[in-house]
MDTraj code that builds the backbone (N, CA, C; nanometers):
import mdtraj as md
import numpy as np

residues = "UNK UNK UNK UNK UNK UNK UNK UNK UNK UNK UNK UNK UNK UNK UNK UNK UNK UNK UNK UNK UNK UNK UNK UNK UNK UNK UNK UNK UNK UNK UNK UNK UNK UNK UNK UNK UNK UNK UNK UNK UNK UNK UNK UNK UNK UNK UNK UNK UNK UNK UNK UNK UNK UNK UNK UNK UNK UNK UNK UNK UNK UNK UNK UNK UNK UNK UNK UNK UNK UNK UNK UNK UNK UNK UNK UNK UNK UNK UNK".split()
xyz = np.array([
    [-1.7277, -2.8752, -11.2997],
    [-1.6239, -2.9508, -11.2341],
    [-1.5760, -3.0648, -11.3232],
    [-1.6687, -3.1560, -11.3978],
    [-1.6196, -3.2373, -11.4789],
    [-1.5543, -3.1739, -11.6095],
    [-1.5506, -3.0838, -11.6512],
    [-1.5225, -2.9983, -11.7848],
    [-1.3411, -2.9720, -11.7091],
    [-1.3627, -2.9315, -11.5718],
    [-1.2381, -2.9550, -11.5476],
    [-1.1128, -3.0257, -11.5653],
    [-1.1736, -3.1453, -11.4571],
    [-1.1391, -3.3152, -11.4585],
    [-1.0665, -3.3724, -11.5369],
    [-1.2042, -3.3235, -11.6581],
    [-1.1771, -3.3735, -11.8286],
    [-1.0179, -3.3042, -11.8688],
    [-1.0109, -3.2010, -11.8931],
    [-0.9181, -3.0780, -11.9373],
    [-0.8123, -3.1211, -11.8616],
    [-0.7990, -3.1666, -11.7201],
    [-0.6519, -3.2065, -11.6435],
    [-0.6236, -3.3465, -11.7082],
    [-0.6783, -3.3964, -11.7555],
    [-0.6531, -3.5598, -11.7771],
    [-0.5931, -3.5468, -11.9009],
    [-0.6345, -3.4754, -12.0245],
    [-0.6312, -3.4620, -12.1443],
    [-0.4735, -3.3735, -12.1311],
    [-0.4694, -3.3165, -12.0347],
    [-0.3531, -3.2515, -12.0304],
    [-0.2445, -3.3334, -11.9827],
    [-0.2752, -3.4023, -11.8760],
    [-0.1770, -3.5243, -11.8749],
    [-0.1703, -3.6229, -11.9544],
    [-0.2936, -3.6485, -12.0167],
    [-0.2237, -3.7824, -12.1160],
    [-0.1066, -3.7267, -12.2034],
    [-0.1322, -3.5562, -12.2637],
    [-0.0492, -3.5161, -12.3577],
    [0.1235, -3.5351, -12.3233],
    [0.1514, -3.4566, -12.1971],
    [0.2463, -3.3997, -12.1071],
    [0.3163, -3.6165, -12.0947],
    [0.2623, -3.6987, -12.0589],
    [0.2872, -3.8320, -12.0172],
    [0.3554, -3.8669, -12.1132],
    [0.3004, -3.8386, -12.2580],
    [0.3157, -3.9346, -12.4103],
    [0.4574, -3.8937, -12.4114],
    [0.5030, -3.7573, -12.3711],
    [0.6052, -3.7314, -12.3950],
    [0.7701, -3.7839, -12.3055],
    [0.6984, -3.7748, -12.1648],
    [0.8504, -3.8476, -12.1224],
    [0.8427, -4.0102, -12.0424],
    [0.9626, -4.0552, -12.0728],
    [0.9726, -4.1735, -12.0166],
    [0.8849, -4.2053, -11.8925],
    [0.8150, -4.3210, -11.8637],
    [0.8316, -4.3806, -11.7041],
    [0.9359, -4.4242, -11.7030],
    [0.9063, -4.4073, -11.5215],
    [0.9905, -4.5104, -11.4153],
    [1.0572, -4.5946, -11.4841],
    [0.9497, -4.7203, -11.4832],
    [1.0006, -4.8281, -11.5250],
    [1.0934, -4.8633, -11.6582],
    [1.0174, -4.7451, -11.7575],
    [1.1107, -4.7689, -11.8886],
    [1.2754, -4.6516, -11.8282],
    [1.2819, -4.6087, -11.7760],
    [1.3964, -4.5331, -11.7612],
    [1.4687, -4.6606, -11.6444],
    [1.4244, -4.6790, -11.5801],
    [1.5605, -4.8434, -11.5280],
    [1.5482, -4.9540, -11.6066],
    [1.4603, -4.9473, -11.6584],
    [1.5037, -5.0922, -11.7980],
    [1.6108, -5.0641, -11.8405],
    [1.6339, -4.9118, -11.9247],
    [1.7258, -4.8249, -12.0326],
    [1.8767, -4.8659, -11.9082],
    [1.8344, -4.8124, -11.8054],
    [1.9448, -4.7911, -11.7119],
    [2.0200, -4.9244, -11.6454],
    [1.9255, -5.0531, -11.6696],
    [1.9522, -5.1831, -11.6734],
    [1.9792, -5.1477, -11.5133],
    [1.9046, -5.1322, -11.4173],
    [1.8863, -5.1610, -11.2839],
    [1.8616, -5.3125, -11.2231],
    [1.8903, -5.3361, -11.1335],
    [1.8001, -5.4592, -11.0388],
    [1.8364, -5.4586, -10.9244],
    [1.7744, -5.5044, -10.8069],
    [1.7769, -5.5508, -10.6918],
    [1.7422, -5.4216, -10.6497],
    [1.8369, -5.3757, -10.5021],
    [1.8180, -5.2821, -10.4479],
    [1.8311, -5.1218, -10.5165],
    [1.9100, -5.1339, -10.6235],
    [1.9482, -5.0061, -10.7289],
    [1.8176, -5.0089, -10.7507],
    [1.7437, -5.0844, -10.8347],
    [1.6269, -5.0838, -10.8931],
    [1.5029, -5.0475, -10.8033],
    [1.4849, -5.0668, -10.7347],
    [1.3896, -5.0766, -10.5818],
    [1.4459, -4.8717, -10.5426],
    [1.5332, -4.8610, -10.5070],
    [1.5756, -4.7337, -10.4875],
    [1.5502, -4.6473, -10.5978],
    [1.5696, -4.6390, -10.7244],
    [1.5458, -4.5677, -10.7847],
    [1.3699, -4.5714, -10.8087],
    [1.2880, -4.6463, -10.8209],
    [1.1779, -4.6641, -10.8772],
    [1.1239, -4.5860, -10.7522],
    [1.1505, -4.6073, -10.6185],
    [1.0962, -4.5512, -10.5118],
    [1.1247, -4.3634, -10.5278],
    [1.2206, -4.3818, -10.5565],
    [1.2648, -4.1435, -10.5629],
    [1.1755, -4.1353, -10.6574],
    [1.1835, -4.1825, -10.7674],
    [1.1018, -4.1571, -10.9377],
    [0.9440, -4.1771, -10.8842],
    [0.8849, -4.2473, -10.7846],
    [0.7996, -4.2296, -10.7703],
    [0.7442, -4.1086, -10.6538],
    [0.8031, -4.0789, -10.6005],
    [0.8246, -3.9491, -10.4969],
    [0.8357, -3.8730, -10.5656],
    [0.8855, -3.8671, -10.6741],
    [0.8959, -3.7041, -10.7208],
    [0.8163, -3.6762, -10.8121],
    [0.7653, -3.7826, -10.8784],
    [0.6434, -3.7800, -10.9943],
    [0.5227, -3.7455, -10.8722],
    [0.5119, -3.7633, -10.7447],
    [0.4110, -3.7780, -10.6510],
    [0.3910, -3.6174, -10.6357],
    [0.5123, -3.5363, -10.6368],
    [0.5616, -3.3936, -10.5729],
    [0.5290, -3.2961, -10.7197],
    [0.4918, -3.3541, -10.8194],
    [0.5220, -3.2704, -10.9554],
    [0.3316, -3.3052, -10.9751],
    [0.3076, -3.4165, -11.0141],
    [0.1263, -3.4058, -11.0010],
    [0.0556, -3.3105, -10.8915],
    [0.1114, -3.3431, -10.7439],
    [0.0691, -3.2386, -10.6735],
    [0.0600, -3.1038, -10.6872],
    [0.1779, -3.0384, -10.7586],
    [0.1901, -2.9447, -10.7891],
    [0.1073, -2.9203, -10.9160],
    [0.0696, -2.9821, -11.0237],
    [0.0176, -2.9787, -11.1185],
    [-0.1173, -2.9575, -11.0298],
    [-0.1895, -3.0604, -10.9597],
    [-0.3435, -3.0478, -10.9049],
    [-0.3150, -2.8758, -10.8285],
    [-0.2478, -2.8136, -10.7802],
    [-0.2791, -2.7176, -10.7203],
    [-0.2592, -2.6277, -10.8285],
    [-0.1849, -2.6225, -10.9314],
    [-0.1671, -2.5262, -11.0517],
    [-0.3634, -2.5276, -11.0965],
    [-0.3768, -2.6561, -11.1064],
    [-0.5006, -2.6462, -11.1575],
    [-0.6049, -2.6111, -11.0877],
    [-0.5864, -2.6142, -10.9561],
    [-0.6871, -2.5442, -10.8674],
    [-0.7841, -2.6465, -10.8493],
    [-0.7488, -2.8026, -10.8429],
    [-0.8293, -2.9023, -10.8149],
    [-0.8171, -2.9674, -10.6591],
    [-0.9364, -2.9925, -10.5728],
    [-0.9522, -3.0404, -10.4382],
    [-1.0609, -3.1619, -10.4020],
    [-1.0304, -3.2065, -10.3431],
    [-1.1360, -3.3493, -10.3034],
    [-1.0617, -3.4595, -10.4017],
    [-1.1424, -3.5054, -10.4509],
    [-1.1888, -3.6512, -10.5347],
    [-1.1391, -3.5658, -10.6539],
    [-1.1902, -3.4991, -10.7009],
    [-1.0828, -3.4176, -10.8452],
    [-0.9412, -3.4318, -10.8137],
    [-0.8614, -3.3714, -10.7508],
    [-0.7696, -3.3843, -10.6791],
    [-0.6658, -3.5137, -10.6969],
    [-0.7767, -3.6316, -10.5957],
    [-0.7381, -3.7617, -10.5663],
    [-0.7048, -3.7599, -10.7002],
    [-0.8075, -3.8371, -10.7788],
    [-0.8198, -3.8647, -10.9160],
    [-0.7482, -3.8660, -10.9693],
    [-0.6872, -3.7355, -11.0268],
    [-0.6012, -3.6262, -11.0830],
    [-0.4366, -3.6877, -11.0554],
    [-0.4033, -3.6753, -10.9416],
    [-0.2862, -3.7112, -10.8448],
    [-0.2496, -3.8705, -10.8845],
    [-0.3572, -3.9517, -10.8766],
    [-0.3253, -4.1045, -10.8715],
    [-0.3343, -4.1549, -11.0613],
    [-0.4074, -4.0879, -11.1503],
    [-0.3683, -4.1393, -11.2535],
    [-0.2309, -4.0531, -11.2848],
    [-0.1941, -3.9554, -11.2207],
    [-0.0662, -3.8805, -11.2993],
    [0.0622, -3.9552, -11.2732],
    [0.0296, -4.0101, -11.1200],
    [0.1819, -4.0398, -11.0852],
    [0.1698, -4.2235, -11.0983],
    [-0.0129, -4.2494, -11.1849],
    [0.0531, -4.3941, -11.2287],
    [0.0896, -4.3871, -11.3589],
    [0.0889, -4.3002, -11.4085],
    [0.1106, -4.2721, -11.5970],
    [0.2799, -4.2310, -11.5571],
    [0.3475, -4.1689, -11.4581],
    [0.4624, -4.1307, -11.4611],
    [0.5498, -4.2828, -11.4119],
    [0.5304, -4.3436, -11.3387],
    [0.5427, -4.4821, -11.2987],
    [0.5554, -4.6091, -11.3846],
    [0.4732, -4.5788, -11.4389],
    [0.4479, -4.6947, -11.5468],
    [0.4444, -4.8065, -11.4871],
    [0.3600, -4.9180, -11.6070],
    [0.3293, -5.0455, -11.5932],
    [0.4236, -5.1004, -11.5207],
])
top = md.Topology()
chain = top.add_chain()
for i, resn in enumerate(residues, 1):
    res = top.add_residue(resn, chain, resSeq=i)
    for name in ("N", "CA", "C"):
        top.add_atom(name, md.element.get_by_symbol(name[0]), res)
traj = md.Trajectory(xyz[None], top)
C-alpha cells in the first residue's frame, strides 16, 4: 500500500511541475476582488474533480485516497 502512495505522489509531483496553479494563473490574469474569489473557487473545484478522478484511476481508498486527493488539489491551487 505504501509502494503505492509513494508511486501516486511521485506521479503528481511530476504531472504538477508541469502546469500552472490557481494562484499563478490569476496573478498572469491580473484578477481581484470578486473575479479573483470566483475564479480561484471553479479552479479549485475542478482540480478537486480531476485528483478524484486520478485517486480512482489509481485504485486508491481510505486515507490513501484522502492523502492523495488533498496534496493534489493543494499542489493544483497553489500557495
Amino acid at each position: 500500500m505504501k509502494t503505492i502512495v509513494f508511486a501516486a505522489i511521485l506521479s503528481l509531483a511530476a504531472g504538477s511541475a508541469l502546469a500552472d496553479s490557481c494562484k499563478a494563473q490569476s496573478d498572469t490574469k491580473k484578477l481581484a476582488g470578486a473575479a479573483k474569489d470566483s475564479f480561484m473557487k471553479k479552479c479549485e473545484n475542478d482540480a478537486k474533480t480531476g485528483c478524484d478522478k486520478s485517486a480512482a484511476e489509481k485504485k486508491l481508498s481510505g486515507a490513501a485516497k484522502d492523502s492523495f486527493t488533498k496534496k493534489c488539489v493543494n499542489d493544483a491551487v497553489g500557495a
